[in-house]
C-alpha positions in Angstrom: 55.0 -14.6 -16.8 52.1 -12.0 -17.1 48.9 -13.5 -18.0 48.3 -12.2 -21.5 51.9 -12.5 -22.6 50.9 -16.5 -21.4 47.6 -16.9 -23.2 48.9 -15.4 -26.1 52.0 -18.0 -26.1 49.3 -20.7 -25.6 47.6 -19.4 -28.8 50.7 -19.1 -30.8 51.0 -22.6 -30.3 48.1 -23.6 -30.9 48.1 -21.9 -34.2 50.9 -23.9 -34.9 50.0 -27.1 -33.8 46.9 -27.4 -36.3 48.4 -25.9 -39.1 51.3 -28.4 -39.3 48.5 -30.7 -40.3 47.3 -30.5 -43.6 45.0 -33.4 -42.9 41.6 -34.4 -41.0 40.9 -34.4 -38.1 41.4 -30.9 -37.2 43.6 -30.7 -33.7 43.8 -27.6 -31.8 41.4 -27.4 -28.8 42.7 -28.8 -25.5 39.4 -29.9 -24.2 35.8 -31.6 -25.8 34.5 -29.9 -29.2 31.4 -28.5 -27.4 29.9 -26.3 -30.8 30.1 -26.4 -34.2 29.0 -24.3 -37.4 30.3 -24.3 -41.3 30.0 -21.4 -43.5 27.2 -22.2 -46.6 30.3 -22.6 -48.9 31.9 -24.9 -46.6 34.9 -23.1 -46.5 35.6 -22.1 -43.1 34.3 -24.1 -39.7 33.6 -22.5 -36.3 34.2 -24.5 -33.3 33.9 -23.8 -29.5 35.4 -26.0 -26.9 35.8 -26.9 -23.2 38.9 -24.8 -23.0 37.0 -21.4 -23.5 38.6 -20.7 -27.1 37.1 -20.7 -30.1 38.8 -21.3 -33.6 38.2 -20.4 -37.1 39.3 -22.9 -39.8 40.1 -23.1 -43.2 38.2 -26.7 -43.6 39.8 -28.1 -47.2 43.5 -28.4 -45.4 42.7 -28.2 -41.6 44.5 -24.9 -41.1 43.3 -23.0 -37.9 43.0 -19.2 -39.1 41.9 -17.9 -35.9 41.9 -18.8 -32.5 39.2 -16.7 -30.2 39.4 -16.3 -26.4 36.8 -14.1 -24.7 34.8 -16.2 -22.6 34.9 -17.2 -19.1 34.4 -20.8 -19.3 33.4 -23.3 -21.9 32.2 -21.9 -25.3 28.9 -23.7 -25.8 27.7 -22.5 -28.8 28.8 -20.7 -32.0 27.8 -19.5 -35.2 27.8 -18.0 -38.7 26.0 -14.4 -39.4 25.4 -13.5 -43.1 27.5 -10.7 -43.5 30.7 -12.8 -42.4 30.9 -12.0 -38.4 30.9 -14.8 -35.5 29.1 -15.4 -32.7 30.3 -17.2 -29.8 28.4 -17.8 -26.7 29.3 -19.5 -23.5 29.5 -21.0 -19.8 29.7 -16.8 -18.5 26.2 -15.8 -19.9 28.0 -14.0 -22.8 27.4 -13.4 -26.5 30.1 -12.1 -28.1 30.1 -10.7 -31.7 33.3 -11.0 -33.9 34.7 -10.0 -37.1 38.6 -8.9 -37.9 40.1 -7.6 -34.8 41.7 -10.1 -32.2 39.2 -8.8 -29.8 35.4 -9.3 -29.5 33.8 -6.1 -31.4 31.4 -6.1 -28.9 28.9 -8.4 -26.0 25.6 -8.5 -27.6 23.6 -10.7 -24.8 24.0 -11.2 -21.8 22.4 -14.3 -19.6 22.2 -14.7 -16.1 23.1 -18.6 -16.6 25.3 -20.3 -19.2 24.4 -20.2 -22.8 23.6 -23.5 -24.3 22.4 -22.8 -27.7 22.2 -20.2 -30.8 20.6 -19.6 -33.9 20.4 -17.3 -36.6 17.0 -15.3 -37.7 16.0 -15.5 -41.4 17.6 -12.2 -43.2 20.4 -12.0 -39.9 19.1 -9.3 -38.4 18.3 -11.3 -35.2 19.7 -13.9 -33.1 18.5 -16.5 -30.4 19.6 -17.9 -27.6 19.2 -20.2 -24.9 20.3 -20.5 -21.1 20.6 -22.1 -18.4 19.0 -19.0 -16.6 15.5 -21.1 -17.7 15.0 -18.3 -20.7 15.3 -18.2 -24.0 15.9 -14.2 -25.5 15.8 -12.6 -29.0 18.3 -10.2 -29.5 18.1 -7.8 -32.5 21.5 -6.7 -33.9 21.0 -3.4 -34.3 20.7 -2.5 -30.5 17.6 -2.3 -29.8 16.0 -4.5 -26.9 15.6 -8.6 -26.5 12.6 -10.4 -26.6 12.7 -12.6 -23.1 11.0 -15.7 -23.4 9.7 -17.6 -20.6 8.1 -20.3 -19.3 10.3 -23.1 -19.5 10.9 -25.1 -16.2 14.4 -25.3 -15.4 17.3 -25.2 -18.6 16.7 -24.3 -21.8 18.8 -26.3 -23.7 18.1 -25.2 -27.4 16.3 -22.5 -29.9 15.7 -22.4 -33.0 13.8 -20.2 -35.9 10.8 -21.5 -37.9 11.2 -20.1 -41.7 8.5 -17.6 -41.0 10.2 -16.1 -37.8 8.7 -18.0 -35.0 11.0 -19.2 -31.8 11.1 -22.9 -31.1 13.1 -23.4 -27.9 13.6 -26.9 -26.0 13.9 -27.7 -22.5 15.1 -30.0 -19.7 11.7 -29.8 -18.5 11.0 -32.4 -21.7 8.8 -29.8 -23.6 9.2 -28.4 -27.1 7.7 -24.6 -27.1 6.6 -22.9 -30.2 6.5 -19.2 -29.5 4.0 -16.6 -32.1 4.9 -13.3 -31.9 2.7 -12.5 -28.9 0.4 -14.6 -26.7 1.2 -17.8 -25.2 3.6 -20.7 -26.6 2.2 -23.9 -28.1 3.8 -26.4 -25.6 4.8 -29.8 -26.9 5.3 -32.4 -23.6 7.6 -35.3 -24.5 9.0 -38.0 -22.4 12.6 -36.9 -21.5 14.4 -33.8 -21.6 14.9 -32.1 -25.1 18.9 -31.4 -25.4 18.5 -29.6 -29.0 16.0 -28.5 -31.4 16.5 -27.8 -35.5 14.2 -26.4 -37.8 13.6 -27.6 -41.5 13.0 -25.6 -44.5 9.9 -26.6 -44.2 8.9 -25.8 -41.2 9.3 -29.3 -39.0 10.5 -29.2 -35.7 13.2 -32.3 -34.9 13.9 -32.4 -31.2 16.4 -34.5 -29.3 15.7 -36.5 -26.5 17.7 -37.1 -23.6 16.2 -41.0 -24.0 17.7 -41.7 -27.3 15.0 -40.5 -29.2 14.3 -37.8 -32.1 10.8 -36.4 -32.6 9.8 -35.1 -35.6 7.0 -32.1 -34.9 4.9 -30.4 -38.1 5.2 -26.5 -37.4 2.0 -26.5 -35.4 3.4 -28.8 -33.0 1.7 -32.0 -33.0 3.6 -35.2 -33.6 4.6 -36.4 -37.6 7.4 -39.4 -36.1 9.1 -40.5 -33.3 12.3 -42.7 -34.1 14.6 -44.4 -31.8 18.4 -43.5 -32.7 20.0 -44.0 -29.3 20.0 -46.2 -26.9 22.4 -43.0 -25.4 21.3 -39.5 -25.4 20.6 -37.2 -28.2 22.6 -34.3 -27.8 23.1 -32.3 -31.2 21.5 -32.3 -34.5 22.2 -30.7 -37.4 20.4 -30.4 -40.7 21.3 -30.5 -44.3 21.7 -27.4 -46.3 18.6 -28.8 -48.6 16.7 -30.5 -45.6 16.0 -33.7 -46.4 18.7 -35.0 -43.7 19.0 -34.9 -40.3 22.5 -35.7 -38.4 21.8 -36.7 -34.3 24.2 -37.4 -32.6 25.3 -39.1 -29.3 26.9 -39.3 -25.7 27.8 -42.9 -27.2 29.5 -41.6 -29.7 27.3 -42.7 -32.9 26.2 -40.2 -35.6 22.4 -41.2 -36.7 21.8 -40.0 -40.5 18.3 -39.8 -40.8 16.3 -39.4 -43.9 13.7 -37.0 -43.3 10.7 -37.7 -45.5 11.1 -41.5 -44.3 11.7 -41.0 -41.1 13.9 -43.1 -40.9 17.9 -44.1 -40.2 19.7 -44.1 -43.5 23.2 -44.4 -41.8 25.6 -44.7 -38.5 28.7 -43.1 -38.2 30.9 -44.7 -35.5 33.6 -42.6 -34.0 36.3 -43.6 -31.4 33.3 -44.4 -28.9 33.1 -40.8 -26.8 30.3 -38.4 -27.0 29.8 -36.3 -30.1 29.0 -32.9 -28.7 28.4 -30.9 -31.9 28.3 -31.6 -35.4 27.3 -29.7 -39.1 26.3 -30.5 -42.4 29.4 -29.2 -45.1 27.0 -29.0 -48.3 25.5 -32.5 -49.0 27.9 -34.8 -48.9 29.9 -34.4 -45.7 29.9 -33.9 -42.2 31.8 -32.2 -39.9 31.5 -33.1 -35.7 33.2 -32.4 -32.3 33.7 -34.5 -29.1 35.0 -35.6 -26.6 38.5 -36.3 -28.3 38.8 -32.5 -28.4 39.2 -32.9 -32.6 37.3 -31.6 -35.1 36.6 -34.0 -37.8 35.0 -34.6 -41.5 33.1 -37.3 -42.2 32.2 -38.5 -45.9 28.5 -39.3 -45.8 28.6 -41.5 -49.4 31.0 -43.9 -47.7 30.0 -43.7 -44.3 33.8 -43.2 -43.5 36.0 -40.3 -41.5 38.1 -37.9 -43.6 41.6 -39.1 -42.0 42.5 -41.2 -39.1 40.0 -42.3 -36.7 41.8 -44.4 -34.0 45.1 -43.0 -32.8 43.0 -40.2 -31.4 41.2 -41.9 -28.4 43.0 -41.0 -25.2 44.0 -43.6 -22.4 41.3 -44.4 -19.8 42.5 -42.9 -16.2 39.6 -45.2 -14.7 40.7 -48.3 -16.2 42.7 -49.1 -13.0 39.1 -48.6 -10.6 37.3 -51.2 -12.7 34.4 -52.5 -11.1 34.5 -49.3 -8.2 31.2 -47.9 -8.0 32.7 -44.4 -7.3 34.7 -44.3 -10.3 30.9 -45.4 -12.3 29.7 -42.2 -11.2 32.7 -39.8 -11.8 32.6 -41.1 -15.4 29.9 -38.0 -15.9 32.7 -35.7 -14.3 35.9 -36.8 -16.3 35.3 -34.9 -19.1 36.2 -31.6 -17.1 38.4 -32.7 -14.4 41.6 -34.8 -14.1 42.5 -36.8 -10.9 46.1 -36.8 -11.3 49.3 -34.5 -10.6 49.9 -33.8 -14.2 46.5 -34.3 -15.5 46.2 -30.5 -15.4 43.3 -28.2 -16.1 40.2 -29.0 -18.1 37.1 -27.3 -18.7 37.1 -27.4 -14.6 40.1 -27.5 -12.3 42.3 -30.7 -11.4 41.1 -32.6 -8.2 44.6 -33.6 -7.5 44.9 -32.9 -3.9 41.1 -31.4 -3.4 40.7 -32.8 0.5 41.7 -30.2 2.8 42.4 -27.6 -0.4 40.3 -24.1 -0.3 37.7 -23.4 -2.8 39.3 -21.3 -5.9 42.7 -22.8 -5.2 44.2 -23.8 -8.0 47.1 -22.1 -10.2 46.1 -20.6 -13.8 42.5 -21.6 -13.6 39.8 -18.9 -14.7 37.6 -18.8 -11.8 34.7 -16.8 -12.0 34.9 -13.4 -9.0 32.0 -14.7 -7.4 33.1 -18.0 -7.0 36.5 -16.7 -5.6 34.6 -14.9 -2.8 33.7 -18.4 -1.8 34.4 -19.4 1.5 34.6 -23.5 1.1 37.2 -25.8 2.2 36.5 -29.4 0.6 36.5 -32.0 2.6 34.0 -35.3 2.4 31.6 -33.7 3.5 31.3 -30.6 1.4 31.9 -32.6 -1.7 29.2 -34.7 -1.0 26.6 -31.7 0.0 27.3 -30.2 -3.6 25.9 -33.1 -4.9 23.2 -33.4 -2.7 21.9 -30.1 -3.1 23.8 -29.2 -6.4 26.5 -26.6 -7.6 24.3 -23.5 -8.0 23.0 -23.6 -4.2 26.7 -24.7 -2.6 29.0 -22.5 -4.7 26.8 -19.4 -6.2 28.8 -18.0 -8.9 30.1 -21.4 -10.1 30.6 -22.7 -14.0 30.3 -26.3 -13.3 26.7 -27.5 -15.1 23.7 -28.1 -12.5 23.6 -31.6 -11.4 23.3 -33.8 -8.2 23.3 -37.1 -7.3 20.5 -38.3 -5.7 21.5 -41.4 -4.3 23.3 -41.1 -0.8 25.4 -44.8 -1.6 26.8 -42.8 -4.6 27.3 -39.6 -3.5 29.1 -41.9 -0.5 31.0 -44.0 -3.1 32.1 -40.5 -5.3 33.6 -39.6 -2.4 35.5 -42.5 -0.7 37.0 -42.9 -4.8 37.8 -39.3 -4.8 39.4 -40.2 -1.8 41.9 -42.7 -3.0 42.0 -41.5 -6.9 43.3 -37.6 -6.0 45.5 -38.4 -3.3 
């Protein structure tokens, strides 16, 4: 079957399967919820997944309106311009701009890493955005050229805009960076790496922390509070339409609703127990989040309860059976992109089923990347265990997969002898 004919049979079904349900949570990606955004009437909800789609929906009755392919790899980001187009960034480096056609109207960044975050400039002539390239870039609308920003050791995981125009960008090198419109950034060094950033009406700065904690910044950058919301990593936050509530959330799965003037935790939101990737305020009195479920769902803040069903959703463990394996401990931060089985199928990455002795770039349907088809890898133990020694971006240039090793050489040794038994 030709390629497009296929993805756009795997769309029509798609669009079929979420609009059969009239009710929360909204169903439709086939991999985790990696980016979220609501229209200011809280109409419509953006989400970009895992699966490289993105989808447009109707939020009131869970109807998908749109579903968006463009990207080569996850979709990381998203978001909401004034005048009614979309912006999806992801895993390729790309910004893409949408508005009616089935097609992207046009690529209006481009990074040399993934995109990890977005926002949108007062007025909405601008946009920001962050990479995994280690800079951040402001990119006016009109054409004309981008503002690089750099400095930042490593990933930037996050930008924002201050109300009066100023970049704030976060980083895995655990800084905050406030940028004026020339000269050097004020730099804000925290403890752990900063996963997100927001930016109140106000001007505050909340940052997340990949050590469970949120900071809350004035707009000159020094230090207002420091709570404790985890004990898991902050990954996402989201703030209220009027400001006076922040939303973290968690690779544990918990939501933190924090009150803003107190500084404090007003409320928890408990999900099925996997991460919460992305999450937005819809107006004051709900909320709206993605994870690792691959669902989007609503959340009614006055009761502290999910719009809908919350259990059926969570899938069955496939490392239940390797209890107590110290190999299957450390795939755990791999499972949410690969499957281990013969009809676990593709993910955000390829299916290990049968990876010892298989050439790099082997597998049917995936979307490899052209450099990393020019690859010349065969996997065995060894190889497996270098790209975690050294990491993905020096073994496999070219690659999707996010940077990380293990440094460890019992665990890399342990990943390997359970990747071993568990893809055979």
């Amino acid at each position: 079957m030709p390629v497009p004919f296929r993805l756009a049979l795997s769309a029509l079904a798609c669009l079929l399967a979420v609009t059969a349900r009239a009710e929360a949570p909204m169903r439709g990606h086939g991999g985790p919820v990696r980016a979220l955004a609501v229209t200011a009437d809280g109409s419509r909800a953006l989400s970009g997944s895992f699966d490289a789609s993105a989808i447009l929906w109707s939020v009131e009755d869970g109807a998908a309106l749109r579903v968006m392919r463009a990207h080569d790899g996850a979709v990381n980001a998203v978001a909401f311009l004034p005048d009614g187009g979309l912006l999806t960034a992801g895993e390729d480096g790309r910004i893409a701009l949408w508005r009616d056609s089935p097609e992207p109207e046009r690529i209006v960044a481009t990074h040399a890493g993934p995109v990890s975050g977005l926002a949108v400039a007062p007025g909405g002539r601008r946009i920001a955005s962050s990479s995994w390239d280690g800079t951040a870039r402001i990119t006016p609308l009109d054409g004309g050229p981008a503002l690089v920003r750099e400095g930042h050791q490593g990933n930037v995981n996050g930008v924002a805009f201050l109300p009066d125009g100023r970049l704030v960008t976060a980083g895995y090198d655990a800084t905050v960076r406030i940028w004026p419109e020339s000269g050097p950034a004020v730099t804000v060094q925290l403890e752990a790496p900063v996963n997100a950033v927001a930016a109140a009406p106000d001007g505050e700065i909340a940052a997340a922390g990949a050590d469970g904690t949120l900071h809350l910044l004035r707009p000159d950058g020094s230090l207002r509070a420091r709570l404790e919301v985890g004990p898991r990593p902050v990954v996402a936050l989201a703030l209220s339409p009027d400001g006076r509530r922040i939303a973290a959330a968690t690779v544990g799965g918990a939501v933190a609703v924090v009150d803003r003037a107190q500084a404090r935790v007003v409320l928890t939101l408990v999900g099925p127990g996997l991460p919460v990737w992305s999450l937005a305020f819809r107006g004051a009195g709900e909320l709206v989040t993605g994870g690792g479920d691959r669902l989007v769902r609503r959340w009614d803040l006055a009761a502290g309860e999910p719009i809908g069903p919350l259990a059926m959703t969570r899938p069955a463990d496939a490392l239940a059976g390797f209890a107590g394996d110290r190999g299957a401990a450390v795939f755990r931060a791999c499972e949410a992109c690969h499957t281990l089985t013969p009809d676990g199928g593709n993910r955000a990455g390829p299916t290990l089923h049968g990876i010892f002795g298989r050439r790099i770039a082997a597998v049917p349907d995936y979307p490899y990347s052209p450099a990393f088809r020019r690859l010349d890898i065969v996997w065995t133990p060894e190889t497996v265990a270098r790209l975690f020694e050294i990491g993905p971006a020096r073994l496999t240039p070219g690659t999707k997969m996010p940077e990380q090793t293990i440094g460890a050489a019992e665990d890399r040794a342990a990943l390997v002898r359970f990747l071993e038994r568990a893809t055979r």
